[in-house]
N, C-alpha and C positions, 0 to 999 in steps of 0.2 A: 644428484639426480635433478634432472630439470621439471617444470612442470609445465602443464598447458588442458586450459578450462577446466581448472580446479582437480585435477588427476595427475599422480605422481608418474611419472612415466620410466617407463624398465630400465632398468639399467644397464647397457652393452652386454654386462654380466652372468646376465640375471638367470640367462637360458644358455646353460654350459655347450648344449646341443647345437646352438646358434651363436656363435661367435661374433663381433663384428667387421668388419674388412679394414683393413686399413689403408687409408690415400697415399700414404708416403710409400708403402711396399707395392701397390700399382700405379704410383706415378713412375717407381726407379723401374718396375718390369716393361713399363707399356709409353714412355715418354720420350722419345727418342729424335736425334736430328733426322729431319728427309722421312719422319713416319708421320701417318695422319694425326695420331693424338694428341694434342698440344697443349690440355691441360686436365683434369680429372679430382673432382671435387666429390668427397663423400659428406654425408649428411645425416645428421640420425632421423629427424622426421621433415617432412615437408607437405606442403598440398598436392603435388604433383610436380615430375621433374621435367614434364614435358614445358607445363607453362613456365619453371623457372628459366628453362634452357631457352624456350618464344620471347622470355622477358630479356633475357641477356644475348639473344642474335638481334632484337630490335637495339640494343646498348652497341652492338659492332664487336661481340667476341666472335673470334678466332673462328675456323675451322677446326674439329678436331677437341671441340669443348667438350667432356659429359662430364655429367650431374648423376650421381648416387645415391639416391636416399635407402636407408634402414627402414625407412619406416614412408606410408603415405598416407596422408588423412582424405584425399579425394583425388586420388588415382583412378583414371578412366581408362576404356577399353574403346571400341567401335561403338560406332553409332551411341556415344553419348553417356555410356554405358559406366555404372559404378563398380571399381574392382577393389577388393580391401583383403587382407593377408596381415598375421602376427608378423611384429617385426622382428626382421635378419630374419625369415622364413621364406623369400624371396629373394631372386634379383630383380629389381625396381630401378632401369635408370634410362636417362635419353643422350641420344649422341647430338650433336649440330654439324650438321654437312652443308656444305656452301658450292654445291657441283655445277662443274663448267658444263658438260653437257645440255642439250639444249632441256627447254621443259617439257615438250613432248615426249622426251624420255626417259625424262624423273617420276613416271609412275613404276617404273623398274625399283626407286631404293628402299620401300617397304619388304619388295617382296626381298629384294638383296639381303637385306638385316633378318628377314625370317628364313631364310636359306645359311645365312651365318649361324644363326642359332642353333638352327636343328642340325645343320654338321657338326660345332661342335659339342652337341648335348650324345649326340650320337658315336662321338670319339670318345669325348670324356666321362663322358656317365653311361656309355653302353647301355643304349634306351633306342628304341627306334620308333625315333618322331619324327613325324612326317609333315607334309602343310598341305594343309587346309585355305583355297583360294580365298584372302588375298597373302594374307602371312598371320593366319593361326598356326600354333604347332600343336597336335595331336599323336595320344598316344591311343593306337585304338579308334574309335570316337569322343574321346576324353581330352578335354583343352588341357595342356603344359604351361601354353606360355601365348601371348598374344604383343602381337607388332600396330603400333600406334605411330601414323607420320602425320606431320601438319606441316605448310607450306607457312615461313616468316620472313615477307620483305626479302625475297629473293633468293633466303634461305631455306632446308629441309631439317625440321629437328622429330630426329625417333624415337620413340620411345619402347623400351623390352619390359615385358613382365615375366616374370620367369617364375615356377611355383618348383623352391627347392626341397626346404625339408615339411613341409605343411603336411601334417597329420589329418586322416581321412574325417574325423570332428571338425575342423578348423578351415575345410572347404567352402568358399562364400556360395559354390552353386553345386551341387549333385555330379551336373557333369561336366567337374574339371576331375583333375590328377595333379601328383607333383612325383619328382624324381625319388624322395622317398615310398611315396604308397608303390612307385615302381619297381623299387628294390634295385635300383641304380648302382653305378659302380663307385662313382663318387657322387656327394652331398656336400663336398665341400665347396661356397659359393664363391673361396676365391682363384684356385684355376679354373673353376667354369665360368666367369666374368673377363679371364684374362684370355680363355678360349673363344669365346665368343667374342670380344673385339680384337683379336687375334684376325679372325676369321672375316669380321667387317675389313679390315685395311685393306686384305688380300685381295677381296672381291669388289670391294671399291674400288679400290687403284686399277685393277684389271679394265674394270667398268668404264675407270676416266678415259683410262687410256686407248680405252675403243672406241673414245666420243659418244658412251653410251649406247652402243650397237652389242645390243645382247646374246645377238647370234656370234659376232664376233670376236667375243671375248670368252665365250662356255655357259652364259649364267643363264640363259633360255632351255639352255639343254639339263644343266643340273637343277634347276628349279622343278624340271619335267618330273625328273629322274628320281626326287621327294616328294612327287605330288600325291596328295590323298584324294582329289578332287579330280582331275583327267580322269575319265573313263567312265565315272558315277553317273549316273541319274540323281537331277540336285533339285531343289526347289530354292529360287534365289528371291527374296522380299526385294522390291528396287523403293526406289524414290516414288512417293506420291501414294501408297498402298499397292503399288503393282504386284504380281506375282508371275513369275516363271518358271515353268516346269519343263525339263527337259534333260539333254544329257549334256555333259560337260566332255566339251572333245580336245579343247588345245588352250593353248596361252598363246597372244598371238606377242609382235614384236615391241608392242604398246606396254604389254605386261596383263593387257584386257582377258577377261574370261571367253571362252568360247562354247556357247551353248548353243545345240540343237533339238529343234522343238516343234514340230507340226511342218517338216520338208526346210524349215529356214534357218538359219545362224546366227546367232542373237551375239552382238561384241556388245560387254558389260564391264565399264570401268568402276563399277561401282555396283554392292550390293552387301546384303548377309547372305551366307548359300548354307545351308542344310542340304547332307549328306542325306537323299532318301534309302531306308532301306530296301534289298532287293523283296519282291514276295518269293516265299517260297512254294514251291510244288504242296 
């Protein structure tokens, strides 16, 4: 067992419930010639697989890299945000994508990777999660899983959080969930790892190969078609303390929110949005 700041740390074993993944069985399922993944590194702990994968697209790896950690000692969410989970109780990993398309229409591969997710949490674990604008997954009003992108030197590296077997104690906030408190069909994280960047290749490649034109390809329409946000009255925090209230009408081609609010349409590439609830009678 290894250690780190004087604490013996678990051992793969430790938790029969929690297995660990293994790189060699998802390099031989998910490594292939003329397919996006082109190399796949698990990890048992790390600070974050986002900055690993920033530190290694600034180095000139590949397209097609991800990073796996078991474990993350400062795994972030939006806005800056601290996420932390028992380790192998999650999927924790980041892809590196290096897309031709131009960058006016690389705010699409967040939402891309949260639309992969939730189709396959929705195949393979028969759970119906839905997204929450810009790529949370939501089950209910309860976070699943959260989509984390940062632009690096030309590249985009994402990052999935996935909350698989974490028991309702073990939740960092109130209102998340995971696949087990769901009663899911599977809990096992590694066809749902393999589902889920399954499901990235497909809808990326589609993406490239439309030059990025969302309407073109299907991924404006299915992003629609899981939305938890279109139709809501939301209240969105912006940049600077602002606040927005209104109702959430469309996504537009950008991949921008679309909110209406006192006669006007607010396009919002950028926010936290709360789901307001309706009142009732």
């Amino acid at each position: 067992m290894g250690r780190e700041d004087g604490r013996v740390l678990d051992s793969p074993f430790s938790d029969l419930d929690r297995p660990p993944l293994s790189q060699t069985a998802l390099t031989r399922a998910l490594v292939r010639p003329g397919g996006l993944w082109s190399d796949i590194t698990v990890v048992g702990r790390t600070g974050s697989t986002n900055a690993d994968l920033a530190q290694a697209a600034r180095d000139g790896a590949p397209q097609g890299t991800v990073v796996v950690a078991e474990a993350q000692s400062a795994g972030r969410g939006r806005l800056g945000r601290v996420w932390s989970a028992p380790p192998r109780s999650g999927l924790a990993f980041s892809v590196l994508l290096r897309p031709e398309p131009s960058p006016s229409r690389q705010g699409w591969l967040p939402l891309l990777v949260g639309l992969a997710a939730a189709s396959a949490v929705r195949r393979i674990a028969e759970v119906e999660a839905r997204l929450k604008w810009p790529n949370d997954l939501l089950v209910g009003e309860r976070k699943l899983a959260g989509v984390l992108a940062e632009r690096v030197d030309g590249a985009v590296v994402v990052g999935v959080g996935l909350n698989v077997s974490i028991r309702a104690e073990e939740l960092p906030v109130e209102t998340a969930t995971s696949l087990a408190i769901e009663e899911a069909a599977c809990v096992d994280r590694d066809p749902l790892i393999r589902a889920v960047l399954r499901e990235i290749e497909t809808h990326y490649h589609e993406w490239s190969r439309a030059d990025g034109d969302a309407d073109a390809c299907g991924l404006r329409a299915a992003y629609l078609g899981l939305s938890a946000t279109v139709g809501r009255d939301v209240r969105v925090e912006l940049p600077g303390e602002r606040v927005l209230t209104g109702r959430a009408v469309g996504v537009d081609g950008a991949g921008h929110l679309l909110v209406e609010s006192q006669g006007s349409t607010h396009t919002l590439s950028a926010g936290d949005v709360v789901h307001v609830r309706p009142h009732l009678p």
